[in-house]
MIKOLVEX-283022 format. One line per 5 residues: for each residue z, y, x of C-alpha. Coordinates in Angstrom, 2 decimals, decimal comma. Layout:
Z Y X ~ ...
END
This chain:
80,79 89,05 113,78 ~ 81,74 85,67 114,62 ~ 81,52 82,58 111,88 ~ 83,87 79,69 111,89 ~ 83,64 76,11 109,57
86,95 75,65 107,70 ~ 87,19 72,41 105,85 ~ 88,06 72,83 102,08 ~ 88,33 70,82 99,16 ~ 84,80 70,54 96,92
86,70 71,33 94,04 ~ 88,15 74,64 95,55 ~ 84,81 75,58 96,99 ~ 83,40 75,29 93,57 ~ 86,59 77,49 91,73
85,68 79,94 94,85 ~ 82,22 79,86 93,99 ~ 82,86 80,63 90,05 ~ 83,65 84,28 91,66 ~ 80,76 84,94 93,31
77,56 86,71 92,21 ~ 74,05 85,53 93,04 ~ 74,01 87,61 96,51 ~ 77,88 86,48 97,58 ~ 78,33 84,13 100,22
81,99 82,35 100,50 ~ 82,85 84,76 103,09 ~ 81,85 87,92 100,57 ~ 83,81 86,20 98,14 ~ 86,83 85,35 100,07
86,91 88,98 101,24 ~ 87,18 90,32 97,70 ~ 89,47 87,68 96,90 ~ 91,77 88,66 99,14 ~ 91,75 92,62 98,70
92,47 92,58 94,60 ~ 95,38 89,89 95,87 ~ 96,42 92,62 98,60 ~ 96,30 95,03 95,91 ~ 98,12 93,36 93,26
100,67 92,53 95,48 ~ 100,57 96,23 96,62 ~ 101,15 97,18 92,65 ~ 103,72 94,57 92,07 ~ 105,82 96,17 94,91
105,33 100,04 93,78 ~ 105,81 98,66 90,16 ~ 109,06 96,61 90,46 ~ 111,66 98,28 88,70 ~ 114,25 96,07 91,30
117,10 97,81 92,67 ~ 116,44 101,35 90,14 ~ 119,22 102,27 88,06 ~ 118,10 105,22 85,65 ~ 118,62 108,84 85,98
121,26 109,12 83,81 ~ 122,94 106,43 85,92 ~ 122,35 108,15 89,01 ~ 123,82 111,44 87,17 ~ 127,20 109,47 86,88
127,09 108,18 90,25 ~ 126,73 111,81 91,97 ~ 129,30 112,91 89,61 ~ 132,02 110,23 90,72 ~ 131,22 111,01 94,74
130,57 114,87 94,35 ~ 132,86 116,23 91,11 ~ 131,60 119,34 90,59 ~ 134,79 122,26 91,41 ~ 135,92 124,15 88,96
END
């Protein structure tokens, strides 16, 4: 794999650094970084409770478009 330089500020490299174990370089770091925010973001989505109505909600709302016939 290819490495690149990216220019950062020494006070984020150090907060990056606070991460890492003994054997972690940036890029190890970084990488794991990224995947738990992935995740979380992943989780937040599956999680959000926007646009759910209940199922006693949803009960009315079948009953309005499909009355049950007597």
């Amino acid at each position: 794999m290819e490495n690149t330089t990216i220019a950062i500020r020494r006070d984020l490299k150090e907060k990056i650094m606070e991460f890492a174990t003994k054997k972690e370089s940036y890029s190890d770091v970084i990488e794991r970084l990224l995947k738990s925010a992935e995740q979380r973001l992943l989780h937040d989505v599956l999680m959000s409770n926007e646009g759910c109505i209940t199922i006693e909600e949803a009960r009315k709302e079948l009953n309005k478009k499909w009355p049950k016939s007597k």
